[in-house]
N, C-alpha and C positions, 0 to 999 in steps of 0.2 A: 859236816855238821848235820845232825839228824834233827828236824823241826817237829817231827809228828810225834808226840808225847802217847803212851800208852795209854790207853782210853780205860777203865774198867770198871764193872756193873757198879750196883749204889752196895752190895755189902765191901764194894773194895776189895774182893778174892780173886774172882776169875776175870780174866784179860777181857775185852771185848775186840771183835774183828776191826781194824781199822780201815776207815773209809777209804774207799777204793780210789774218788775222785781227790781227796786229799794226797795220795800217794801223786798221783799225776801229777797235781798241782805243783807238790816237791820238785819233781822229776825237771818241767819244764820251766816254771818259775826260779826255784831257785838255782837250781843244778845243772839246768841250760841244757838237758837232754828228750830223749824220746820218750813221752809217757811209757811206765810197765801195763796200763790198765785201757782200755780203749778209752775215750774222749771224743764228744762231738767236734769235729774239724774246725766251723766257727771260733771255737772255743779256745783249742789251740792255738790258731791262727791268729785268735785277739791278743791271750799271753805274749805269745813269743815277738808279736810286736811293741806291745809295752815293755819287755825285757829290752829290746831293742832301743826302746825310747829311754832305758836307763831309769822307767817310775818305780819310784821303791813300794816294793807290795805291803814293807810294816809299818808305812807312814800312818803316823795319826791325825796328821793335820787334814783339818777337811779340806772338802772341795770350795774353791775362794766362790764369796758370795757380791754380786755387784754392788752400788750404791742406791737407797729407795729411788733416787733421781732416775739414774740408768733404771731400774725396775717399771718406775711410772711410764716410760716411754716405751721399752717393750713391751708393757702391758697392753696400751694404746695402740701397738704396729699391730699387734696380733689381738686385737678387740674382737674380730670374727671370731676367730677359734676358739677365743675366751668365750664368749656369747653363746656360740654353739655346744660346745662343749660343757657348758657348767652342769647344765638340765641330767646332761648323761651321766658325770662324774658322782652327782648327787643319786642318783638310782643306784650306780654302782657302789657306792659306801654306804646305801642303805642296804647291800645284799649280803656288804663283807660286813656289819656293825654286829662289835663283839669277838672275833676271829682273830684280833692285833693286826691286821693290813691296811693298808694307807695309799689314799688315790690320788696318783702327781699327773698334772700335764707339763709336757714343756714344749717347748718349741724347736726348728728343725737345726736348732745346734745345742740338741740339751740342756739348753737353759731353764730353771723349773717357771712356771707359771704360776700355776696354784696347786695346791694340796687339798687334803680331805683326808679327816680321819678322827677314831678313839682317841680320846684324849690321852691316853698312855702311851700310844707308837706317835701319836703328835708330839708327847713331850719326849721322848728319846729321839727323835729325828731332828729334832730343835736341836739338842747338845749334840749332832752331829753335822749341825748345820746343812740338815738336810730341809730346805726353806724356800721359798717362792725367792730368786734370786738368786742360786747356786746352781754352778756350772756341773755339770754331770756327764761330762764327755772324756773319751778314756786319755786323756793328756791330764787330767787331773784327778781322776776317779778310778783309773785304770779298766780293767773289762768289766761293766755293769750291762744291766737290763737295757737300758735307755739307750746308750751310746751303742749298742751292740742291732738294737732295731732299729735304730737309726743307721747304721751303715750297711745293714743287709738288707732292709726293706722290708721283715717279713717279722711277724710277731716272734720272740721267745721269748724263753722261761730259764732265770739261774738259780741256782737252786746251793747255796751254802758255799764249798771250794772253787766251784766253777767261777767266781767273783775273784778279779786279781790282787785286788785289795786285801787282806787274813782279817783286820777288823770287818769285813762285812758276809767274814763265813756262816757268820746264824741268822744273814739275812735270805729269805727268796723272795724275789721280785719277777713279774711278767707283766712283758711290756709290746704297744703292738704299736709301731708307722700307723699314722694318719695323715690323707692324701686329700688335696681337694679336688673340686670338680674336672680339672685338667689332668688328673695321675699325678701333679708332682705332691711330695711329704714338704709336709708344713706344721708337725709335729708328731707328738706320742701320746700316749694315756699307757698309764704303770698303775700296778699293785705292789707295793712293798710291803714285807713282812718279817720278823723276828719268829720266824718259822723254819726249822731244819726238815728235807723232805719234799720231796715232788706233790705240788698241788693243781691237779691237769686244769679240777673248776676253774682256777682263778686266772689261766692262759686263755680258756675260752670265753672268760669272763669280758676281759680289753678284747680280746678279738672281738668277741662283736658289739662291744661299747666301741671300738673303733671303726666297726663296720656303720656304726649308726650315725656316728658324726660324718662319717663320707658321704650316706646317703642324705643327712641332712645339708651337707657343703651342696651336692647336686640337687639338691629339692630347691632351696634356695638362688643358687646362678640359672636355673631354667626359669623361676619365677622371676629374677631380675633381667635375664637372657626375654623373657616372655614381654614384663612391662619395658623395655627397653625396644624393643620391636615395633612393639604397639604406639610406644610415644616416637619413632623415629616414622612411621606407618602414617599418623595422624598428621605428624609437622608436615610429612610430604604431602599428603593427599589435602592438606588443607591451604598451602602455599598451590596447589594446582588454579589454574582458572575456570578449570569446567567442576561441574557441579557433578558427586560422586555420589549415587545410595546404595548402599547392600540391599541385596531384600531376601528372604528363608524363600523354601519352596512353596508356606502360603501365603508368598507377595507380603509380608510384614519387613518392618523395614528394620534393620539391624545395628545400620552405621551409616554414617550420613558426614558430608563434609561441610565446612564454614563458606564456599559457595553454593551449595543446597539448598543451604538454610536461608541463605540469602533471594535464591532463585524462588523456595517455596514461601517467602516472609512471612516467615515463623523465628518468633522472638526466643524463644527455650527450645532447642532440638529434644530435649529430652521426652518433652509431651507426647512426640509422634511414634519414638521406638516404641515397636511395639506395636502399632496400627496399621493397617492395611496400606500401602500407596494410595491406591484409588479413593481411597476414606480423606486422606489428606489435601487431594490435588486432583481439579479436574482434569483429566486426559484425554488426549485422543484415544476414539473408539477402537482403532489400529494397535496403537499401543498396548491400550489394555487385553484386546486379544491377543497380542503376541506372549504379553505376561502372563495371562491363565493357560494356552497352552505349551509355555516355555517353551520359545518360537526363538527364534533370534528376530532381531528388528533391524532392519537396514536403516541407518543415517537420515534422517528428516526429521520435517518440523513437526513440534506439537506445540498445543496451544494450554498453558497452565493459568487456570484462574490465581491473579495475585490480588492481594489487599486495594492497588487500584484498576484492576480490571482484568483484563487477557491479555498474555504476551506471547510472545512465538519465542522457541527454543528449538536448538536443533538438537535431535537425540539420539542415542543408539544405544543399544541392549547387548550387554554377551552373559552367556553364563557362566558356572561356576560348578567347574567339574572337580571330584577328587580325582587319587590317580587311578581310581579303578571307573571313570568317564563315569560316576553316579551323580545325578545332578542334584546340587547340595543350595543351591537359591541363583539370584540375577543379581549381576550388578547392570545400572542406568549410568547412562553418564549424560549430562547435558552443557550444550554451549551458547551460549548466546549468541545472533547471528552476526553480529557486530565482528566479532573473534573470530568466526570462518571469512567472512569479509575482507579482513585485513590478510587473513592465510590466501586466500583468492587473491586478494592484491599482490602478494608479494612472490605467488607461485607465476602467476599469468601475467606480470610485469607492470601491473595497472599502477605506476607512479611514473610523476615527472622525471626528467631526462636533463633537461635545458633550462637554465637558465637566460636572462637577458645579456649578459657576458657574451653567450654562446649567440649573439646576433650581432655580425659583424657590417658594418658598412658607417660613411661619412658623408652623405651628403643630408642635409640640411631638412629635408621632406620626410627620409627614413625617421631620422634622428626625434624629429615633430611626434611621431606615431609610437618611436618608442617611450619616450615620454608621456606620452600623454596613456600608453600602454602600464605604464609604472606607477602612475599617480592613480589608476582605478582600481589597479590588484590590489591596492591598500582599501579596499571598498569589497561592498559584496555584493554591486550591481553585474549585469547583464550584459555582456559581451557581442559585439557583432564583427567578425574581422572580414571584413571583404578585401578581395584578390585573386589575381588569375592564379592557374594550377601554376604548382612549381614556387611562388612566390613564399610562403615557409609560415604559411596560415598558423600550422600546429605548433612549429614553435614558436609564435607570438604566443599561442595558447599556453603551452607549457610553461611557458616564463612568469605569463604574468601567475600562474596556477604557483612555484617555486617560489616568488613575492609574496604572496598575500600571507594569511594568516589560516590558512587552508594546507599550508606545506605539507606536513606528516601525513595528512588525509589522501588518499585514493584519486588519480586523476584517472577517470574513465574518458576514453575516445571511441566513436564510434560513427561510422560514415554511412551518413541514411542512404545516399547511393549505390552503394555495392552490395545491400543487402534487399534479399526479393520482397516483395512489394507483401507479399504472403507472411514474411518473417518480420519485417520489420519494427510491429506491434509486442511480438513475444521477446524480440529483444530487446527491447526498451524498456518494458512493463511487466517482464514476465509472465508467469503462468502458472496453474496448480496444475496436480497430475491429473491427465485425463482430460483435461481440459479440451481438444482437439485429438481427431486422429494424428494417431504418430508422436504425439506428446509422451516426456517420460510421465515412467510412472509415478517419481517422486516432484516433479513440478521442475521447474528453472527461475532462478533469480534474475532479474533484469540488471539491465546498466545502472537505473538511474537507483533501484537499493545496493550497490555496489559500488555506487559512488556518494554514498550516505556520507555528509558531512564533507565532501572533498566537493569535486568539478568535475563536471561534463562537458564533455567537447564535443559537438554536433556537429560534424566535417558537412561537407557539401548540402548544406540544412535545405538547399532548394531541390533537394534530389526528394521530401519526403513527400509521400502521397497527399492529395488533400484530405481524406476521407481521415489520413489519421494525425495531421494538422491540430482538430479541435479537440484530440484526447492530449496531446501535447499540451494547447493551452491551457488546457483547464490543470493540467499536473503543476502549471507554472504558474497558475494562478490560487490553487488550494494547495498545493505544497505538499500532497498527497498524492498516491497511486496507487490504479485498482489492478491486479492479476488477471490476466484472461480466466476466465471460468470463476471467480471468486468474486464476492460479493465484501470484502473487507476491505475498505481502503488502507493504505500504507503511508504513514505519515515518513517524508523524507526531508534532509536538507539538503538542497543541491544547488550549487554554482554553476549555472549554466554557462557557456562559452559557445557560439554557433558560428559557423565560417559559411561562406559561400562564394564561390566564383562567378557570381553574374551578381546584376542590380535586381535584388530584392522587389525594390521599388518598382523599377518593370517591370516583374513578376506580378506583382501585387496588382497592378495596371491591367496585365492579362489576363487577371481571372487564376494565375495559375498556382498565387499564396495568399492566405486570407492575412487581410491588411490587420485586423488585429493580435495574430498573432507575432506579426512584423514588428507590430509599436512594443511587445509585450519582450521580444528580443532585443530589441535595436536601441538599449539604453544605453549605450557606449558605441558609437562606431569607428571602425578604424583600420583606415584604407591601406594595404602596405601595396606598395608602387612596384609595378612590371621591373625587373633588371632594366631593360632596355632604357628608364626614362633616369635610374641612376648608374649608370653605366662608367664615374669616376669609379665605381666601389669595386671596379670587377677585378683590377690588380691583387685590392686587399681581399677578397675573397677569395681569388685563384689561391694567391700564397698561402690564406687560412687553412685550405680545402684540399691541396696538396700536402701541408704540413701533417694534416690529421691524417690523410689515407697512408702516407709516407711509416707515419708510427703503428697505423692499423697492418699493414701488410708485410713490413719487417725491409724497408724498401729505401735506399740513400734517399734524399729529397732532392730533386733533382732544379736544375736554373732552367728559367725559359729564356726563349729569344726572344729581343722586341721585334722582330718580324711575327710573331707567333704571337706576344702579346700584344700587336695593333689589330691581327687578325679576330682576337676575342672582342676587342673592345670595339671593332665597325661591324660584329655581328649584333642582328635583329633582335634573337633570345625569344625565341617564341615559349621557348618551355622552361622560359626562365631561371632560378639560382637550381632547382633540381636538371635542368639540364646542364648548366655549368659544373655541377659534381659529375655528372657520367662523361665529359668531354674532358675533365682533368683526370677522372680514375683510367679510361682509359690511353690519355697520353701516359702516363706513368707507368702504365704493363708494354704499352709500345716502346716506351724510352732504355726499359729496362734499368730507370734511375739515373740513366745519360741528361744529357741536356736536353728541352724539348723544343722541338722545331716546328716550324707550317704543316710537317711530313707526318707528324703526332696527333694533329688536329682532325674531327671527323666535324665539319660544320657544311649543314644542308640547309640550304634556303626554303624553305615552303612555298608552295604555288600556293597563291588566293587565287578565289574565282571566285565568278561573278561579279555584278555591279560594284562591290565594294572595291574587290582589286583593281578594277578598271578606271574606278574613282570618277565613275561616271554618274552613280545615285549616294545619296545621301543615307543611312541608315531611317531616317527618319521618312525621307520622301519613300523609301521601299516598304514599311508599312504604310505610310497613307495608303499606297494602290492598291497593295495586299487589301486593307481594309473595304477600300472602293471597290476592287474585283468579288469581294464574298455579297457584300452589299446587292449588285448590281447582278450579280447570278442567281441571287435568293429574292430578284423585283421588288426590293428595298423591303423586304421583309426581314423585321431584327432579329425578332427570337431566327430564324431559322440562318441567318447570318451568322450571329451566337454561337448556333451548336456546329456551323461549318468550320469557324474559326474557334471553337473548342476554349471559348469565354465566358465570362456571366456578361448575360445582355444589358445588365447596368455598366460597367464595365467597356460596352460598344456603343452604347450611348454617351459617355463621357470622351471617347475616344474622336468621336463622329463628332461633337461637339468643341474639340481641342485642334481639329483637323478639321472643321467647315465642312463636315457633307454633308448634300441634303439626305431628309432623311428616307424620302422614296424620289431616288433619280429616277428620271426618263429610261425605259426601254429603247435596246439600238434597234 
């Protein structure tokens, strides 16, 4: 059956040549053969699969159109595309207006979206139900424009028979993939036309109406890729705790964070972008020369004037390189020193340990003390725990420090004794840089601003110099503290806690602690008693004290003998509950986790000497003499009495008067 009807001029005489691609289309459409004429391969390739699919190329029925419901809802999935695309679609049917072609988008399954066009190819596309709604994909449409750049991804152009359909042989449409900012196709933009004939304008026409909506897909996700940075940029940098500012290379500040702002109390950040730092905020002179020669700034404090006065911050400077190292401005960063404080606490160990749980014993005296230990930590008075070494000073400290309402807060420890006589002021009080030889150069923070708002523990408080006693009192008396080398006091709140293994009070006696400082500590005191005089407790503590190294060293816990344990309990305990830990760690590396025997025990009696061992003088009668022999060597001279016996001579005078001597004895 021959389909291609004889074509011939308008006088109806002579033949006209018949279209080339019409033959083909016979050949393979209906006839199921090899084109006679060449044909673009696509093209083929589209037929012979519709042939395939069994669509009849004489159908009239159009392509089925969805419901306006389904329509509204597409429209809305693909609202970007639509949005995007409209502005283009309108330029391009003002290019084709007049020509009969017609501007469809649809989306990435041929479905149309909108149109655009002359009212005459509007209204025959109508009656072909060619409409915002109609499916145009080759299961229904056969090989068209749309369906064809949609499956190869690349703009074409059909031009009259190349279309598998025979009713859309006097159409040509060119149609081009639209992809968004990722490469995938997420529609098309077409020209259709009631045009017979190659029209190349109208191919390069969508091609770069296509090209423009792509660029506008990527103009657009880099702008939302952009504010979407910037608001993920701000949430973080404004959820930080240190204080953030950008600043250009002329120190103008750029960006600034909601701790910043807070740090500089400034109500509107917006006021200052744009101003200088230095304009805003008074600085240290360091700083700001770091800034004008875009210096890097090491970590320290500076001093920013705020609405109620000056405060210190610690700060550091980096810059802000591109990737060819061209310096493009500084960012600050500042912290409050409260926030390195707590990082100092928690890198350097500066928190309690122990609770009062962790203080084991039962006799009746302990029990007094811990009590009376418990009912103060609920207070925020002043601590004195006296006791010989070994007796577990520090962990009464800690305990009551774990009690109180001070918990979370920083527990600083620090022993005026084992530090030299020289240091002992820069670590309690600190210092600025420079302040002494040898000093860094950014200064050192003290214990007691370290232990801002927590507790100090003043271990062996009899060991501190006199000379630096009255800097002590007065810290505990104005609640402030001055820097070596600084003239700015530091207001602190601190919980003092002070231990000491000897009587205060004799001290104080001697000349060798100033009795006000004494009263100004000694608002709680509390005696915790030698091993030796609770000596029921040693069982429960052996066991304690075994059980815990037992899990510390990976080690059975091993049983004692009562031969072993009447030997700890008729020992003296000189070095008290800290020597009963190194006599049980060591039984337990001897025992190898066996039982522990007399053979496991390492207990040394100590020699006393002198009159005390001998129990021949009295402590009391051995200073009288002491006193009487300086006396009587200096021919009852006090002051030089005094400076033999290394007292205040009021001090020897109360002495001499509590002990009846005269006050200038006889010459032997």
């Amino acid at each position: 059956m021959n389909l291609s009807p004889i074509v011939r001029d308008m006088s109806g005489k002579q033949p006209v040549r018949e279209d080339p691609i019409k033959c083909a289309w016979e050949d393979v459409v209906i006839n199921g053969r090899p084109p006679r004429v060449p044909v673009r391969s696509i093209i083929v390739k589209s037929w012979m699969r519709c042939r395939e699919a069994k669509i009849d190329p004489y159908t009239k029925t159009p392509a089925p159109v969805i419901s306006k419901k389904e329509l509204t809802h597409l429209r809305a999935k693909n609202s970007d595309l639509i949005a995007i695309s409209r502005w283009v679609m309108e330029m391009v049917e003002i290019s084709v207006r007049g020509t009969g072609f017609m501007v469809i988008l649809a989306d990435r399954l041929a479905r149309v979206l909108e149109t655009m066009g002359d009212q005459g190819i509007m209204e025959v596309a109508s009656q072909r139900k060619y409409i915002p709604g109609c499916i145009r994909n080759a299961e229904y449409s056969g090989t068209n424009a749309i369906a064809l750049a949609l499956e190869e991804g690349k703009p074409v152009q059909l031009t009259g028979a190349e279309h598998y359909n025979i009713n859309y042989h006097f159409w040509t449409c060119s149609s081009a993939p639209i992809r968004n900012a990722k490469g995938r196709i997420i529609g098309s933009i077409t020209l259709s036309g009631q045009s017979i004939g190659r029209h190349q304008h109208t191919l390069a026409l969508v091609t770069a109406a296509a090209e423009t909506i792509e660029a506008r897909f990527r103009e657009r996700t880099l702008i939302e890729e952009d504010q979407r940075l910037n608001t993920m940029l701000i949430r973080i940098y404004n959820s930080l705790t240190d204080g953030f500012i950008a600043l250009d290379n002329t120190l103008e500040i750029t960006h600034l964070n909601s701790k910043a702002v807070k740090i500089l109390g400034i109500e509107n950040p917006e006021v200052i972008v744009g101003h200088r730092l230095d304009e805003v905020a008074l600085l240290d002179c360091n700083l700001i020369k770091a800034l004008e020669n875009k210096e890097p700034f090491e970590p320290g404090e500076i001093q920013i004037k705020m609405p109620g006065g000056f405060k210190t911050y610690m700060c550091r400077m980096d810059p802000i390189q591109s990737s060819s190292c061209k310096l493009m401005g500084m960012i600050l960063t500042m912290s409050e020193k409260r926030q390195m404080f707590d990082m100092v606490r928690k890198i350097s160990g500066n928190y309690a340990k122990y609770e009062f749980s962790d203080i084991k014993g039962e006799t009746p005296e302990l029990k007094r003390q811990i009590e009376l230990a418990m009912v103060t930590a609920r207070t925020s008075s002043r601590v004195m725990l006296v006791g010989e070494s070994g007796t577990g000073k520090e962990l009464f400290a800690q305990a009551i420090h774990s009690y109180s309402h001070r918990r979370n807060e920083p527990f600083v420890a620090i022993s005026c004794a084992a530090i030299p006589r020289d240091l002992i002021e820069s670590e309690l009080f600190g210092y600025i840089g420079g302040a002494f030889t040898g000093a860094r150069q950014k200064g050192m923070v003290g214990k007691f601003e370290l232990a801002h708002q927590g507790t100090l523990f003043l271990d062996e408080i009899n060991g501190l110099p006199l000379e630096l006693q009255g800097k002590l009192l007065r810290a505990l008396q104005q609640n402030e503290i001055l820097r070596l080398g600084d003239s700015r006091p530091i207001p602190v709140d601190v919980r003092v806690i002070a231990a000491s293994n000897r009587d205060l009070l004799n001290e104080v006696e001697c000349g060798n602690f100033r009795e006000d400082l004494y009263y100004r500590l000694n608002v709680v005191e509390i005696f915790i008693p030698p091993l030796r005089s609770h000596k029921s407790d040693i069982k429960l503590l052996t066991s304690h004290i075994l059980e815990r190294l037992s899990r510390e060293m990976c080690i059975h816990r091993p049983e004692i003998t009562g031969e072993a344990m009447d030997k700890l309990m008729s020992y003296d305990w000189p070095g008290n509950v800290r020597e009963l830990e190194n006599i049980c760690e060591r039984a337990l590396l001897l025992s190898h986790g066996q039982t522990i025997d007399v053979s496991h025990l390492s207990l040394r009696q100590r020699r006393r000497t002198g009159a005390i061992a001998a129990g021949t003088l009295s402590l009391r009668q051995t200073y009288r003499e002491t006193l009487e022999a300086a006396i009587t060597q200096c021919g009852g001279n006090v002051s030089n009495a005094s400076r033999v016996l290394k007292i205040a001579r009021s001090t020897l005078y109360r002495k001499m008067k509590e002990f009846d001597l005269p006050k200038r004895p006889s010459l032997p």
